[in-house]
C-alpha positions in Angstrom: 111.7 83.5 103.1 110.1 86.7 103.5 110.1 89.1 100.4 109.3 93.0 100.9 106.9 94.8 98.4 109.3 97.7 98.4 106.8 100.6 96.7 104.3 99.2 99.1 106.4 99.7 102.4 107.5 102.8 101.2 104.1 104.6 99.9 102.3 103.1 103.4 105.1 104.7 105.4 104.6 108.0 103.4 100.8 108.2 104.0 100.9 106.9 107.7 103.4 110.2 108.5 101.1 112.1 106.5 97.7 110.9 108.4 99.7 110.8 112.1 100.9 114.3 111.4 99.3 116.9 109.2 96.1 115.3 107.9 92.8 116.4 109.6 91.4 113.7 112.2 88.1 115.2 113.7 86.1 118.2 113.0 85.6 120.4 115.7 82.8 123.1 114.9 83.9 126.2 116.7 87.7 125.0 116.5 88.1 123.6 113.2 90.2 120.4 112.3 92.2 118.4 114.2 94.7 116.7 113.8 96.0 113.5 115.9 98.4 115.8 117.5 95.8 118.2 118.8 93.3 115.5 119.6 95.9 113.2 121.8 99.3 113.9 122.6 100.1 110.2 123.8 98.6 108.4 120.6 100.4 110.7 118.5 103.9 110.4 119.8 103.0 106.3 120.4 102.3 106.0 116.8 104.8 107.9 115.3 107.4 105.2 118.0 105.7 102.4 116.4 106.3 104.0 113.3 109.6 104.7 113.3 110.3 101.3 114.7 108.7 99.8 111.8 110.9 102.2 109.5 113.9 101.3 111.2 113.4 97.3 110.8 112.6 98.1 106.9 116.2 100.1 106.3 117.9 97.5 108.0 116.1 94.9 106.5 115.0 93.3 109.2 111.5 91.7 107.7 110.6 89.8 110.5 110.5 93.2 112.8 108.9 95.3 109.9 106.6 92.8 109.4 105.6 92.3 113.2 105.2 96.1 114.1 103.3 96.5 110.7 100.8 94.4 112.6 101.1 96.2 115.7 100.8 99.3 114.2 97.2 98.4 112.3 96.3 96.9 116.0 97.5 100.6 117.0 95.1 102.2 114.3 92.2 100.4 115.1 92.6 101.1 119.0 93.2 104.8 118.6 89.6 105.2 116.4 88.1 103.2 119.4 89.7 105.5 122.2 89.1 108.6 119.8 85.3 107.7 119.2 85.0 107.0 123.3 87.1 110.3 124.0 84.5 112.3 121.9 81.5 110.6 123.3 82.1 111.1 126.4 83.8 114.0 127.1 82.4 115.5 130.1 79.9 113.9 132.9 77.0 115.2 132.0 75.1 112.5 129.1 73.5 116.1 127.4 77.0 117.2 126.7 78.2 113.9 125.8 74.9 113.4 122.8 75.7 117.5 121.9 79.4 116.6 121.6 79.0 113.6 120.1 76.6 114.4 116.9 78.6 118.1 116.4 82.7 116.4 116.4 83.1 113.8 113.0 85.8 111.9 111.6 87.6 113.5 108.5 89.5 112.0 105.9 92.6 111.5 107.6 91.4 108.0 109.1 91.1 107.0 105.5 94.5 107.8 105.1 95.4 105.7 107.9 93.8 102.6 106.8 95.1 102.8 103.2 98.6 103.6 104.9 98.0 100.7 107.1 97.1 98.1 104.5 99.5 99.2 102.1 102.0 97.9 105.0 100.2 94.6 106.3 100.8 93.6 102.2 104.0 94.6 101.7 105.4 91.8 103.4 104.8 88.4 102.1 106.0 84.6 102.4 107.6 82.7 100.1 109.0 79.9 99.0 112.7 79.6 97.3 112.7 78.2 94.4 115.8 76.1 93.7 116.1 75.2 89.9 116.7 71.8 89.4 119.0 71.0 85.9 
């Protein structure tokens, strides 16, 4: 029987709409801070439909489901810091620009609040075993 860590659900679907929309992703020097919106349109709105999938299993208290796109959604997370980092490093054809680009753009805190989001919901969901008392 699955059993659902309710603050933990709740807090990591909290901070992964916080890091997915508002928090700051990559510096840009002459631009300022990004966010994931402003750095990819397609991971954003990919995330945030994993996301609300995963929400949607959790209010209908579907486990399995929340449990199952919890996974697909760290997956997600550790994909989109890949494709960000190779986005950044090699943004243009010329391997100058791509060494310039790469040592000026850096990660901000937002990815931490990813990953905290994201393990807050691979924990939230957990296995175990009914207990039937036996008088």
């Amino acid at each position: 029987m699955l059993i659902v860590r309710k603050t933990n659900a709740y807090i990591g679907l909290i901070l992964a709409i916080i890091a997915i929309s508002v928090a700051p992703m990559l510096r840009v020097p002459i631009k300022g801070n990004w966010n994931l919106y402003q750095t990819d349109t397609r991971l954003f709105f990919i995330s945030f439909a994993i996301l609300a999938i995963a929400t949607f299993c959790l209010l209908i208290r579907q486990l399995r489901g929340f449990k199952l796109f919890s996974i697909v959604f760290f997956i997600w997370s550790v994909l989109m810091a890949g494709a960000v980092y190779f986005q950044s490093n090699n943004y243009t054809k010329s391997a100058f620009a791509n060494k310039f680009i790469g040592k000026v753009v850096h990660y901000q805190w937002g990815w931490i609040v990813l990953l905290v989001a994201v393990l807050l919901l691979l924990t939230s969901v957990k296995k175990e075993q009914l207990k039937i008392p036996t008088t």
